[in-house]
GUGUVEX-652799 format. One line per 2 residues: number of its first residue (from 1); for each residue x, y, z of C-alpha. Coordinates in nm, 4 decimals. Example, Ala and Ser with C-alpha at 12.3 -4.5 7.8 and 13.67 -1.06 7.14 Angstrom:
<nodes>
1 = 1.2300 -0.4500 0.7800; 1.3670 -0.1060 0.7140
</nodes>
This chain:
<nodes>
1 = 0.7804 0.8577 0.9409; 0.6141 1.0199 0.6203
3 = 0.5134 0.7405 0.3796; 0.6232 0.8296 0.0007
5 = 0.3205 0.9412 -0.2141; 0.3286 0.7251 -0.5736
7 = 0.1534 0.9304 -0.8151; 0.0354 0.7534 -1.2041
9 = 0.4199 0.8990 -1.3586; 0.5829 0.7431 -1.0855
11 = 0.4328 0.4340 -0.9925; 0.5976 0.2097 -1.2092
13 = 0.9582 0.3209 -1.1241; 0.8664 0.3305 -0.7529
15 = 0.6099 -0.0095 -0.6931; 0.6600 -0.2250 -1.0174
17 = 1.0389 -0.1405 -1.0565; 1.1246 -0.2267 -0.6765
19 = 1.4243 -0.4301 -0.6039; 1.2222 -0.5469 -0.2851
21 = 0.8522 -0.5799 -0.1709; 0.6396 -0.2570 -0.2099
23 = 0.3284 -0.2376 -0.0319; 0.0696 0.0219 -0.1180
25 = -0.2223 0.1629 0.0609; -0.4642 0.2742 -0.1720
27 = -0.6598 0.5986 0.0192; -0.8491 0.9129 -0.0112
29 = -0.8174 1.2019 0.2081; -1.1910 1.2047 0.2560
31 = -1.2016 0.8161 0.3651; -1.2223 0.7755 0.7631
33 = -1.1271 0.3971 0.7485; -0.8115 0.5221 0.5644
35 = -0.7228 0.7274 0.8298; -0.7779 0.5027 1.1139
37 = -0.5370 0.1909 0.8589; -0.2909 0.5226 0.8656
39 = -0.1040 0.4227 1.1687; -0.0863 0.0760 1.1531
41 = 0.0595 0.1380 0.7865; 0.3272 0.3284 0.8997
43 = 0.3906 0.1152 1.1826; 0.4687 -0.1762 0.9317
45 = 0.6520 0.0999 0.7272; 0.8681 0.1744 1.0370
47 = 0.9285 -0.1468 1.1731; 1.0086 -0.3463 0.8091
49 = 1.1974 -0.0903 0.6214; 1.5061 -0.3247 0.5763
51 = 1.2155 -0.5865 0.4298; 0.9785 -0.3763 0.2214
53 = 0.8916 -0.0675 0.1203; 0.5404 0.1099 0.2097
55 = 0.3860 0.3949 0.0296; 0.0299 0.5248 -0.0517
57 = -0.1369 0.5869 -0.3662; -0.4369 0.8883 -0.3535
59 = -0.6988 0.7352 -0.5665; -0.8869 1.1055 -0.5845
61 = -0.5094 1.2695 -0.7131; -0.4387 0.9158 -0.9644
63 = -0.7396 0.7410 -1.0356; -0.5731 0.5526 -1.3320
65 = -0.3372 0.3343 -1.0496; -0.6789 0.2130 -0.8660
67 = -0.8372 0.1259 -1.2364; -0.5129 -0.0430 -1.3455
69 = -0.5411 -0.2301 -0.9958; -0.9155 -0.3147 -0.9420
71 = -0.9365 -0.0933 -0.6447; -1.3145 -0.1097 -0.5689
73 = -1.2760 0.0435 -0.2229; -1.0629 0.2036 0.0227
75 = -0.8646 0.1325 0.1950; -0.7047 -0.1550 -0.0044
77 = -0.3606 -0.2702 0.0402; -0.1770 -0.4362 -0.2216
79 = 0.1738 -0.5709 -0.1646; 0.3575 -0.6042 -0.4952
81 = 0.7096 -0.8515 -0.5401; 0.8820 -0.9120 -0.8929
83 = 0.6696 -0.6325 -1.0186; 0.3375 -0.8337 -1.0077
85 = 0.0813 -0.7788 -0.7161; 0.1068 -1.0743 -0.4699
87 = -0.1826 -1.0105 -0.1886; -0.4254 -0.7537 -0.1362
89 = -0.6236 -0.6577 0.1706; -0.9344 -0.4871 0.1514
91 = -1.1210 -0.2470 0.4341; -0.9626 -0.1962 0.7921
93 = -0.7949 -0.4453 0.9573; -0.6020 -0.5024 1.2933
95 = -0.2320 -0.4478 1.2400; -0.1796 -0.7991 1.3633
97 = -0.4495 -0.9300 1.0219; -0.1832 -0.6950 0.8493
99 = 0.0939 -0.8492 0.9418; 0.0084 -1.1861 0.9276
101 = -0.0979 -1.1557 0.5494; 0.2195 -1.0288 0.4863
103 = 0.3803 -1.2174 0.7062; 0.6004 -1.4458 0.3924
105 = 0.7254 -1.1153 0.2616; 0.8229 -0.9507 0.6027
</nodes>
């Protein structure tokens, strides 16, 4: 499954516009934590698609999203409902910390 790239024009639309959960992982190409998250990302992408919605943001391509969002370091993911940003994970974690953090959205 290829997880839907949210660039600064269409971030609002896409994350903040959402008629269900949107969770985005904040990344850089260049980030080897980010890379090893990757999988367990799309797993949750995958498996929850009729719950929420999962797509990644490229800080390096739209550094505005990670300074309207506090992103201090990657990976990061923030799960947004109602428009408003309602947990955020920071640095790799097991898919299982993953899941249970989202666990009341899923």
């Amino acid at each position: 499954m290829q997880l839907t790239d949210v660039t600064t024009d269409s971030f609002d639309d896409t994350v903040l516009g959402s008629g269900k959960p949107v969770l985005v992982d904040f990344w850089a190409p260049w980030c080897g934590p980010c890379k090893q998250l990757s999988p367990v990302v799309t797993s949750i992408a995958e498996e929850h698609h009729d719950t929420i919605s999962v797509v990644k943001a490229d800080i390096d391509a739209h550094p505005g999203i990670a300074v309207r969002y506090q992103v201090l370091s990657i990976p990061t993911l923030i799960l947004f409902s109602g428009g408003r940003p309602v947990a955020t994970l920071t640095a790799p974690r097991k898919r299982a910390d993953v899941l249970k953090a989202l666990s009341a959205w899923l």
